[in-house]
N, CA, C and O of each residue as an XYZ file, in Angstrom:
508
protein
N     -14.751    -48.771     20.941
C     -14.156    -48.247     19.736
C     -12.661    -48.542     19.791
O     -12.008    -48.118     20.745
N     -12.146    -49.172     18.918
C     -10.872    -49.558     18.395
C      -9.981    -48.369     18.041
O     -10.427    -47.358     17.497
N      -8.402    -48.578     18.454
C      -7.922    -47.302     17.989
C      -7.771    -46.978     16.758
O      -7.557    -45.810     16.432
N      -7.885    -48.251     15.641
C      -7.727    -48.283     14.170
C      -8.832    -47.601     13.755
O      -8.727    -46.665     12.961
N      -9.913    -47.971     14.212
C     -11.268    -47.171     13.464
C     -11.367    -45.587     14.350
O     -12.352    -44.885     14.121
N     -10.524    -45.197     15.140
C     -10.679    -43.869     15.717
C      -9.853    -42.884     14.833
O     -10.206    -41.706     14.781
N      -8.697    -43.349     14.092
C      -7.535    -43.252     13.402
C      -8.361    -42.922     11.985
O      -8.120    -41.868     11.396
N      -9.381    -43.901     11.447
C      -9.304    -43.580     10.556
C     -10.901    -42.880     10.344
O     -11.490    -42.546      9.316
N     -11.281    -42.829     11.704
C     -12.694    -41.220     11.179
C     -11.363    -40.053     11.206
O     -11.481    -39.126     10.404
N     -10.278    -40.063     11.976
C      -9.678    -38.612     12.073
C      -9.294    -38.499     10.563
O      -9.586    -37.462      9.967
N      -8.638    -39.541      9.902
C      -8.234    -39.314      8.632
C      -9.351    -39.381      7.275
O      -9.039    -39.300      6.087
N     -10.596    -39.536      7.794
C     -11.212    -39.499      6.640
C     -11.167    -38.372      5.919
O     -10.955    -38.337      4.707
N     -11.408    -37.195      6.802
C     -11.494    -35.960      5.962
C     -10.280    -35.464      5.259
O     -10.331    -34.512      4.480
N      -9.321    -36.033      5.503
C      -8.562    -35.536      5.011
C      -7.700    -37.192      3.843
O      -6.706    -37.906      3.976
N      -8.740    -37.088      2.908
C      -8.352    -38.379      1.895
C      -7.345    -37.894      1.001
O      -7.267    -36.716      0.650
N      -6.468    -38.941      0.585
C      -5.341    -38.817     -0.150
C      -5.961    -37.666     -1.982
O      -5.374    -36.685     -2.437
N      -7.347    -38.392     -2.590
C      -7.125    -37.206     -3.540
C      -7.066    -35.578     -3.213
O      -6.320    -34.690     -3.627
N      -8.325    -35.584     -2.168
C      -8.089    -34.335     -1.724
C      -7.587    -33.389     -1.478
O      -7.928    -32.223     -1.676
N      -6.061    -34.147     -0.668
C      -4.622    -33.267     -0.298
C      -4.220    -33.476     -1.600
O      -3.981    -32.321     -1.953
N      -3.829    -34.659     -3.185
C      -3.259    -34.186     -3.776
C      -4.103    -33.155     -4.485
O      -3.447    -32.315     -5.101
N      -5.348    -33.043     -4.529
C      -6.073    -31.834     -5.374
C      -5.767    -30.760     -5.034
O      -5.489    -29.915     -5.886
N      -5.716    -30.383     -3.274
C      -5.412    -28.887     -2.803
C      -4.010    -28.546     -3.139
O      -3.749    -27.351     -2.997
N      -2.887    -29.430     -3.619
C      -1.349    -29.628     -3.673
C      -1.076    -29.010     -5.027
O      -0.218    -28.164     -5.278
N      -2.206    -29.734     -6.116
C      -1.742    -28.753     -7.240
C      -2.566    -28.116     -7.716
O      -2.337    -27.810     -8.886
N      -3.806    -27.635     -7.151
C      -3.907    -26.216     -7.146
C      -2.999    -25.311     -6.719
O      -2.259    -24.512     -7.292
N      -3.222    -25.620     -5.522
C      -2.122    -24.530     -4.804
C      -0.405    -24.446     -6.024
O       0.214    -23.404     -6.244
N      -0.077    -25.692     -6.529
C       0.995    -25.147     -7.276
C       0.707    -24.467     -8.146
O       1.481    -23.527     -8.329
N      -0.419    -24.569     -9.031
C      -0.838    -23.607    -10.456
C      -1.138    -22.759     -9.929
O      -0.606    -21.818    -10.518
N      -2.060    -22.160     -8.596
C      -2.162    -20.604     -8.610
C      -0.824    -19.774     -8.171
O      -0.769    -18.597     -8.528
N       0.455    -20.425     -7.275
C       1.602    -19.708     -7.285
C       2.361    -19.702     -8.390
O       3.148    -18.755     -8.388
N       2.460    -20.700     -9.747
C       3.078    -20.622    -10.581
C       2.858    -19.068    -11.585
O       3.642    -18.147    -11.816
N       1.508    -19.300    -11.986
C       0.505    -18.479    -12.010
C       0.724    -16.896    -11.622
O       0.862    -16.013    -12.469
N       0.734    -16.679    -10.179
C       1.113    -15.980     -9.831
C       2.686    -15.231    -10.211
O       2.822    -14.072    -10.602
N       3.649    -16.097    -10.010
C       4.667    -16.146    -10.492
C       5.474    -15.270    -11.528
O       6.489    -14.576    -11.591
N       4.193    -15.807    -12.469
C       4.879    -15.536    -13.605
C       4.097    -14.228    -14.232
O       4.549    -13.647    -15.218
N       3.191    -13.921    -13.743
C       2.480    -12.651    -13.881
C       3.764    -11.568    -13.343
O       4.659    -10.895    -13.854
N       3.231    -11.874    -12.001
C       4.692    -10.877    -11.427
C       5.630    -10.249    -12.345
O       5.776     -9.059    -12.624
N       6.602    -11.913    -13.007
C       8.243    -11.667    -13.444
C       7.813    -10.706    -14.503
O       8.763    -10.125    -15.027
N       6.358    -10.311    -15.062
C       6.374     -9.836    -16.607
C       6.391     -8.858    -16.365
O       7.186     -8.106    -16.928
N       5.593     -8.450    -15.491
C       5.107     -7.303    -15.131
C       6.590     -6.307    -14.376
O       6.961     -5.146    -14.548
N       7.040     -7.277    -13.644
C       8.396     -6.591    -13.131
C       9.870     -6.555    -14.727
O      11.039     -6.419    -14.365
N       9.655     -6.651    -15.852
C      10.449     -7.118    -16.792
C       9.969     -5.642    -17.366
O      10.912     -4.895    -17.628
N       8.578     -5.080    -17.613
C       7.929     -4.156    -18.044
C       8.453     -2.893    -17.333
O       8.981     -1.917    -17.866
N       8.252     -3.061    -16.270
C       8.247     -1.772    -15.512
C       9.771     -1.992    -15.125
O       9.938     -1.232    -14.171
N      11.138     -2.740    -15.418
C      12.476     -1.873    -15.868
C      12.596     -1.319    -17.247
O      13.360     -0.442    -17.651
N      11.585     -2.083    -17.965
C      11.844     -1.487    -19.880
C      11.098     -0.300    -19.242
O      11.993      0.399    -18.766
N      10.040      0.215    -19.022
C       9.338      1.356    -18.665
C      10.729      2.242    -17.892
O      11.108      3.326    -18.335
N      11.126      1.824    -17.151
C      12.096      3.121    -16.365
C      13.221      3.393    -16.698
O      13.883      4.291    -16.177
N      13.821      2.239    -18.138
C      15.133      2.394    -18.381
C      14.635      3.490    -19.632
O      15.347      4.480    -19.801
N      13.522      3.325    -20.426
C      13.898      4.520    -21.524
C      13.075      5.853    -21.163
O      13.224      6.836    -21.889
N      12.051      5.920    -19.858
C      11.865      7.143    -19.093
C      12.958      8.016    -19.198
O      12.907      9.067    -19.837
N      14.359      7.447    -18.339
C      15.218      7.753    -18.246
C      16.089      8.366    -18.805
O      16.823      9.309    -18.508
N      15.901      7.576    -19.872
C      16.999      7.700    -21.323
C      16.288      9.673    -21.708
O      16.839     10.773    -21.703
N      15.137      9.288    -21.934
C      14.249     10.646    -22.243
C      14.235     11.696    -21.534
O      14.131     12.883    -21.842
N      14.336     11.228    -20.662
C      14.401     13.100    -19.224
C      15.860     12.779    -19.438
O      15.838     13.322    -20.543
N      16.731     12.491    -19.369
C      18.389     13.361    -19.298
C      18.465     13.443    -21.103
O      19.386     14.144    -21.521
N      17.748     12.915    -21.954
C      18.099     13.618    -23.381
C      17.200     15.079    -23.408
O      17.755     15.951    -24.077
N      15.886     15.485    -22.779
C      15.712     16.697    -22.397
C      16.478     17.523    -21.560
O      16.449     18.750    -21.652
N      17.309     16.775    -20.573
C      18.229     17.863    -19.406
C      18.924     18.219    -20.522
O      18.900     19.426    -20.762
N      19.455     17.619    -21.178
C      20.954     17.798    -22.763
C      20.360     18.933    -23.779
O      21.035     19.895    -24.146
N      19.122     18.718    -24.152
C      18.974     19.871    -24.898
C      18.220     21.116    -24.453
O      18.050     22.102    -25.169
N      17.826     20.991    -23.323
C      17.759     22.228    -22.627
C      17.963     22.295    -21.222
O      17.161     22.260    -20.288
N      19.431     22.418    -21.270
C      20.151     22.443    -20.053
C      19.829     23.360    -19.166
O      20.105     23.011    -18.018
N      19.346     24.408    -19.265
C      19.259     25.440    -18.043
C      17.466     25.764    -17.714
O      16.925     26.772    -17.258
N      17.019     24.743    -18.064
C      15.483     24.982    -17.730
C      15.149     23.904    -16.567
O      15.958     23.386    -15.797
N      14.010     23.737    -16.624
C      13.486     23.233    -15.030
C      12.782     21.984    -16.035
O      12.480     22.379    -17.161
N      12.540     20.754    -15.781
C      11.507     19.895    -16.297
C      10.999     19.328    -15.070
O      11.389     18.384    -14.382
N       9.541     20.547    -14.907
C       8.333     20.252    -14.023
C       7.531     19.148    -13.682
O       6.994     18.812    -12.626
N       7.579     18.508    -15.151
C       6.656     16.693    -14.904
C       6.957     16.146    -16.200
O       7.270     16.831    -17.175
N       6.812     14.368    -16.178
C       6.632     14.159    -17.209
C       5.272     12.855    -17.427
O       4.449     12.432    -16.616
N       5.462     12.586    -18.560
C       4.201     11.384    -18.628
C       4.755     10.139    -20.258
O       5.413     10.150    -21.298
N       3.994      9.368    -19.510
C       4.199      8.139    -20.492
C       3.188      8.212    -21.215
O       2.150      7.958    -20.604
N       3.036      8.526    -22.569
C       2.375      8.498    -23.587
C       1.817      7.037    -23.632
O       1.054      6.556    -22.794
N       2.322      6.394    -24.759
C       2.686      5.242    -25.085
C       3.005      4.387    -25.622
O       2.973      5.062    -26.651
N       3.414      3.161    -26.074
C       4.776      2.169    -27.037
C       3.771      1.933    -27.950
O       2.567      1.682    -27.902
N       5.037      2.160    -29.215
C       4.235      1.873    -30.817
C       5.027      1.101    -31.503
O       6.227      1.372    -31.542
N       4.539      0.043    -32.146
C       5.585     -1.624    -32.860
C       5.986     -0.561    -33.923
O       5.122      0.228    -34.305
N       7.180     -0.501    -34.393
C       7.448      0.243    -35.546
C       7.332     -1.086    -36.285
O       6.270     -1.530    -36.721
N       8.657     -1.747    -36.396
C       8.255     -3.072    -37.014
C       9.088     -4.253    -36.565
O       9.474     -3.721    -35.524
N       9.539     -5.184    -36.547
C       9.817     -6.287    -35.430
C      11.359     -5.829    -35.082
O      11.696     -6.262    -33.980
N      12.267     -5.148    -35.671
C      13.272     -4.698    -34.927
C      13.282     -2.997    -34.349
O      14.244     -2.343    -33.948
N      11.941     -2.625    -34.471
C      11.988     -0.887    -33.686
C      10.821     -0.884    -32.988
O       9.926     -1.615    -33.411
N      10.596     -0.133    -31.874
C       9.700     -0.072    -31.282
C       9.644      1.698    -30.131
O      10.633      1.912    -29.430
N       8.951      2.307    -30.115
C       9.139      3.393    -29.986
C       8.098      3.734    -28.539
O       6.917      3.391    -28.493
N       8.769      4.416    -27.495
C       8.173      4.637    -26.629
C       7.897      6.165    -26.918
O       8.706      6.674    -27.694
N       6.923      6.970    -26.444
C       6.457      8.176    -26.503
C       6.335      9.060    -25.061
O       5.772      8.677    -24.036
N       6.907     10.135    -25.242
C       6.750     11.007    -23.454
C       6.445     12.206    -23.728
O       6.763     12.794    -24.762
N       5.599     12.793    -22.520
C       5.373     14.399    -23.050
C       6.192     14.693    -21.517
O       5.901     14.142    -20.455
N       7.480     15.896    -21.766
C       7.958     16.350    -20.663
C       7.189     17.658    -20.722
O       6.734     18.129    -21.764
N       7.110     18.054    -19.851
C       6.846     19.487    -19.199
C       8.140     20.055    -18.909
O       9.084     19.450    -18.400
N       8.110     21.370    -19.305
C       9.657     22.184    -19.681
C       9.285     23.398    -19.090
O       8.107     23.745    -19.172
N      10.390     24.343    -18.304
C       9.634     25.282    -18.101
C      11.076     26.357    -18.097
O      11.990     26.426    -17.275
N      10.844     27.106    -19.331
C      12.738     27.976    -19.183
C      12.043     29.297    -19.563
O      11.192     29.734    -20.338
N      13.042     29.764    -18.398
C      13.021     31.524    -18.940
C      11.318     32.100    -19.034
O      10.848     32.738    -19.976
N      10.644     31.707    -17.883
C       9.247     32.271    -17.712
C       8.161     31.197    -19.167
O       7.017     31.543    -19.460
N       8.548     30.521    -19.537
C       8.081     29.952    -20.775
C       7.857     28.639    -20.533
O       8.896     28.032    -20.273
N       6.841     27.965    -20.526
C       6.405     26.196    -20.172
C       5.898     26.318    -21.844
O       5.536     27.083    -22.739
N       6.218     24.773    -21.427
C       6.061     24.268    -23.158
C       6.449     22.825    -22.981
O       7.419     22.698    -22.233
N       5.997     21.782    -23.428
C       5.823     20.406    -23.893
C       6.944     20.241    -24.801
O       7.098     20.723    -25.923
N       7.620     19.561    -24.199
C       8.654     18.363    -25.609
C       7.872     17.082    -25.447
O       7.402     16.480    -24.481
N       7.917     16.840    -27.089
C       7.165     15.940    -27.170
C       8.571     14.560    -27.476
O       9.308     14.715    -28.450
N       8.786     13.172    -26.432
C       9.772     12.844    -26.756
C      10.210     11.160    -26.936
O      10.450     10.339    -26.051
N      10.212     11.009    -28.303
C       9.992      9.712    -28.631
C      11.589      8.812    -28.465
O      12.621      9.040    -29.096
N      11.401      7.962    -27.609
C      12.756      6.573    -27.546
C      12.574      5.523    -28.488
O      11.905      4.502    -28.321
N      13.174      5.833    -29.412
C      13.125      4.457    -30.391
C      14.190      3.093    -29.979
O      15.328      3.409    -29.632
N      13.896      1.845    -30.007
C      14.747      1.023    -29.270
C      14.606     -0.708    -30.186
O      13.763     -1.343    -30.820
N      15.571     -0.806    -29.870
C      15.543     -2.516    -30.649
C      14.477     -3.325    -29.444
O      14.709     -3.201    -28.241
N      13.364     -4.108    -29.937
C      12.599     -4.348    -28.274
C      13.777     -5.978    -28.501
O      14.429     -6.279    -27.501
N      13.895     -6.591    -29.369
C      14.706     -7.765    -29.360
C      16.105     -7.505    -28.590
O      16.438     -8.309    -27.719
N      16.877     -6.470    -28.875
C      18.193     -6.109    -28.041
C      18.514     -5.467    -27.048
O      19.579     -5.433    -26.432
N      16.981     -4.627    -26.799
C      16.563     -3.463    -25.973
C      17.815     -2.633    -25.850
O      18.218     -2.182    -24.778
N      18.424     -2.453    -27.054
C      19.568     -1.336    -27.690
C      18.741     -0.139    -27.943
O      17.564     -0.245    -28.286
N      19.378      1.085    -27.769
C      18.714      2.302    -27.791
C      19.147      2.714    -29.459
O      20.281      2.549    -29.908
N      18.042      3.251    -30.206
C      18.362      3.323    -31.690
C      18.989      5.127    -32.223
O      20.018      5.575    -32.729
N      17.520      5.754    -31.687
C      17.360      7.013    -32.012
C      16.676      7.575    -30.270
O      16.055      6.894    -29.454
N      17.095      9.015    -30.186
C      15.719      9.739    -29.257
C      15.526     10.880    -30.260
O      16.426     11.304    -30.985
N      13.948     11.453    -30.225
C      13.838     12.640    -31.033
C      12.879     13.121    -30.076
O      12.155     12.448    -29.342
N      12.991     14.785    -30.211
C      12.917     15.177    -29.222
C      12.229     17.047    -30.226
O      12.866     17.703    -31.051
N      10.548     17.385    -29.569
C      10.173     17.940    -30.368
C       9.678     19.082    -29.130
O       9.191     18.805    -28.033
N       9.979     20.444    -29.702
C       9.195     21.487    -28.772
C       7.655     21.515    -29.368
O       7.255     21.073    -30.445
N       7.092     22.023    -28.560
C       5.899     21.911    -29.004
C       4.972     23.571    -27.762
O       4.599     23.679    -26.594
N       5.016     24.400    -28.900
C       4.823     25.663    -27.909
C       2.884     25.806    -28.004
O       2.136     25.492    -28.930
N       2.621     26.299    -26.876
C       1.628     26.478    -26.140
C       0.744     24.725    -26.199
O      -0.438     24.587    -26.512
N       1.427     23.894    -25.922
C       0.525     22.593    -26.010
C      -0.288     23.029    -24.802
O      -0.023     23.980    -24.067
N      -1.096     22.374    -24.727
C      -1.898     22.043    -23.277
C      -1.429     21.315    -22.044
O      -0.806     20.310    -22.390
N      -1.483     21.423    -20.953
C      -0.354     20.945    -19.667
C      -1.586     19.719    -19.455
O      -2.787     19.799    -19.711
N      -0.835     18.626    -18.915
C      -1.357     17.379    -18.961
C      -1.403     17.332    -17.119
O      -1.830     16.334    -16.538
């Protein structure tokens, strides 16, 4: 056996389409990957920047109470320049729990904050 033909059983298995087939797969499932990620990480700062906005506009209008929990309702298209996120805080002042119900309205194009409104809502049900 010749070293040329020993050379090339080692390289058969591994033939030129092959490696380029495994080459761009492998690039489309990390691209793929990729870009799932960036959206998902793009979401969840819009998710925590108007959380935010919403629990300290509840600390503001009821400053001396406790806010026990809150929850993400969820986003409604008002119309291509408003878009409105929804939260139920849990409030709890002066022996008294009670639900604000508390909507972030926001430019989603400028992600400028428009309006917050901000609703008591007595004996709701605790979530």
């Amino acid at each position: 056996m010749s070293k040329v033909s020993g050379m090339e059983e080692i390289m058969k298995p591994f033939s030129l389409s092959k490696i380029l087939f495994t080459f761009v797969a492998l690039t489309l499932i990390f691209t793929a990957g990729m870009k799932a990620y960036g959206e998902q990480n793009v979401e969840e700062i819009d998710y925590e920047k108007w959380s935010k906005i919403a629990i300290s506009s509840v600390k503001e209008k009821y400053p001396d109470a406790e806010l026990v929990d809150y929850r993400y309702v969820k986003r409604e298209v008002v119309n291509e320049e408003e878009s409105k996120d929804i939260f139920h805080v849990k409030v709890k002042q002066k022996n008294q729990v009670f639900i604000a119900n508390v909507d972030v309205v926001f430019n989603p194009k400028t992600a400028k904050l428009i309006t917050v409104n901000i609703e008591k809502v007595e004996g709701a049900p605790s979530f």
